[in-house]
C-alpha positions in Angstrom: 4.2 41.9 0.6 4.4 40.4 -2.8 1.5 38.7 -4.7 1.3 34.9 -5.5 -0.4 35.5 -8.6 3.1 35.5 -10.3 3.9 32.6 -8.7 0.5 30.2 -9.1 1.2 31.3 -13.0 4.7 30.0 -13.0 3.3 26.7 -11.3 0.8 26.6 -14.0 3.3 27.1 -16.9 4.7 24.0 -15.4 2.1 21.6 -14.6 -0.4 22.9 -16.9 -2.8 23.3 -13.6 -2.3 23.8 -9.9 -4.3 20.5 -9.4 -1.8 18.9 -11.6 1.4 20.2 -9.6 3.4 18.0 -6.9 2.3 19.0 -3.7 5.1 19.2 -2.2 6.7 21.5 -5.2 8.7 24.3 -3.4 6.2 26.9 -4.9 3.2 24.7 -3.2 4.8 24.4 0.3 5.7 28.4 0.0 2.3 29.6 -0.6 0.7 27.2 2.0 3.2 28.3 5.0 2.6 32.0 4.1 -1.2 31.3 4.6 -0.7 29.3 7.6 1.8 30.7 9.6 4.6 29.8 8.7 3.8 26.1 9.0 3.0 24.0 6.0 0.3 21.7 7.3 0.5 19.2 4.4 3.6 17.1 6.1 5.5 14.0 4.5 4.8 11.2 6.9 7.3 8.0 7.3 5.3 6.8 4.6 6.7 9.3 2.3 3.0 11.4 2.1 0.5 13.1 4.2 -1.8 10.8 4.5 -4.8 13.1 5.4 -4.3 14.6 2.2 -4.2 11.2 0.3 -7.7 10.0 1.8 -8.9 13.6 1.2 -7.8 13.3 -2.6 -9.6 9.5 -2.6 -13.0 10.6 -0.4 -13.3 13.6 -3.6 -13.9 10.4 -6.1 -10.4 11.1 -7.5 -9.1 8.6 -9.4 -6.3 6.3 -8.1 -3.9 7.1 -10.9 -4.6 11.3 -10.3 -4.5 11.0 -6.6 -1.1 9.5 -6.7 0.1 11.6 -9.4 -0.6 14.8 -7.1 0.9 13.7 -4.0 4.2 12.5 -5.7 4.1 8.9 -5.9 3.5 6.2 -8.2 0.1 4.5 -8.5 1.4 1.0 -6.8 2.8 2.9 -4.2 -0.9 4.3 -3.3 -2.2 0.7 -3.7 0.3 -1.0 -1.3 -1.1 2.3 1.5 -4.7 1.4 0.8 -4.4 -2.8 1.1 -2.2 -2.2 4.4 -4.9 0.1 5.7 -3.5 3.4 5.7 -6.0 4.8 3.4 -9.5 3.9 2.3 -10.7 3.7 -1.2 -14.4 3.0 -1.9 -13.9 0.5 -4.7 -11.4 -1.8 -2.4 -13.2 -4.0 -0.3 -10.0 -4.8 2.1 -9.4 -8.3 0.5 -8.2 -10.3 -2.6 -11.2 -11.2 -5.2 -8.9 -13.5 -6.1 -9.5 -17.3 -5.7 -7.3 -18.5 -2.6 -5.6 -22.1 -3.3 -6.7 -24.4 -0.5 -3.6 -27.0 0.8 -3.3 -30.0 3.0 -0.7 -29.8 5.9 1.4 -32.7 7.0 3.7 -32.7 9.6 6.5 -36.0 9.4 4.1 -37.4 6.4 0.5 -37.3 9.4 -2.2 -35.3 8.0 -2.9 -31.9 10.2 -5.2 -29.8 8.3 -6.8 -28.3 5.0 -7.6 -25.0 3.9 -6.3 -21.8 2.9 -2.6 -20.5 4.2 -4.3 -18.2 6.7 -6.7 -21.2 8.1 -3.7 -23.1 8.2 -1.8 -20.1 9.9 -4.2 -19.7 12.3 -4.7 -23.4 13.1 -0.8 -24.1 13.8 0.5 -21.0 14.9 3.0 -20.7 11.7 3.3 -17.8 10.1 2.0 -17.1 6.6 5.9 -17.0 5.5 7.0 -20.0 6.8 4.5 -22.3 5.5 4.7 -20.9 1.5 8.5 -21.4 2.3 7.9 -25.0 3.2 6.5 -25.1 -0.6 9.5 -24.5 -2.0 11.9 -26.7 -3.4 14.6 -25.0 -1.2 13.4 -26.1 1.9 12.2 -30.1 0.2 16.0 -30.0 -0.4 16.9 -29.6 3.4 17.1 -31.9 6.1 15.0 -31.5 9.1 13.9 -32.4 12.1 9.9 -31.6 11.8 9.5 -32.2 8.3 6.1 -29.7 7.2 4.8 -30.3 3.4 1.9 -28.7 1.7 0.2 -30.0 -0.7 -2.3 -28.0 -3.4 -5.7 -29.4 -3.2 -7.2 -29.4 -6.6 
């Protein structure tokens, strides 16, 4: 049975740190399926991490930008998991701080509603897609049956 001091070192002539290394360098998933088994229990999900280990790494008060650096991906990456739910992050609150625009919806020139894409969504069934698409000058351009408009409320 050989030692894994040589290899942690090697690791550390790497990354400068353990904590610093991928965690899914081939060292890393070595040492952890010789402790467990056989098994490495840090697994890649369809999302491309384990996401155990991610909200682990955020619960510790890790930053965003270290987190994301130790599982293998790039910050924006961990940000698009964290607003689509996957993980938690006690700084994000789950929605935009940003001011949402408010419209007016028209259906064949009749007022229908106001309010934000969602309360519009909401209110006639259309998906959020659909009505910024009706906002584009694509769609003005086409000829339709049902013709939808949106204006900006200022």
């Amino acid at each position: 049975m050989t030692s894994i001091v040589p290899i942690v070192c090697e690791i550390e002539a790497d990354y400068g740190s353990v904590k610093n290394a991928d965690l899914f360098d081939k060292r890393l998933v070595a040492i952890r399926k010789r402790f467990n088994h056989g098994i490495d229990p840090i697994v890649k999900s369809e999302l491309g991490i384990d996401i155990e280990v991610a909200q682990r790494l955020l619960d510790a008060d890790m930053t965003k930008a270290n987190a994301a650096k130790m599982l293998g991906i790039k910050e924006y990456q961990l940000n698009r998991y964290i607003i689509n739910g996957y993980l938690t992050y006690k700084n994000h609150k789950g929605t935009s701080t940003a001011k949402k625009r408010r419209f007016q919806f028209y259906k064949n020139g009749d007022y229908v509603v106001s309010g934000t894409y969602s309360e519009i969504s909401e209110i006639t069934d259309i998906s959020i897609a659909s009505l910024r698409y009706y906002r584009t000058s694509k769609y003005k351009q086409r000829h339709h049956t049902a013709r939808y408009r949106l204006v900006p409320i200022v």
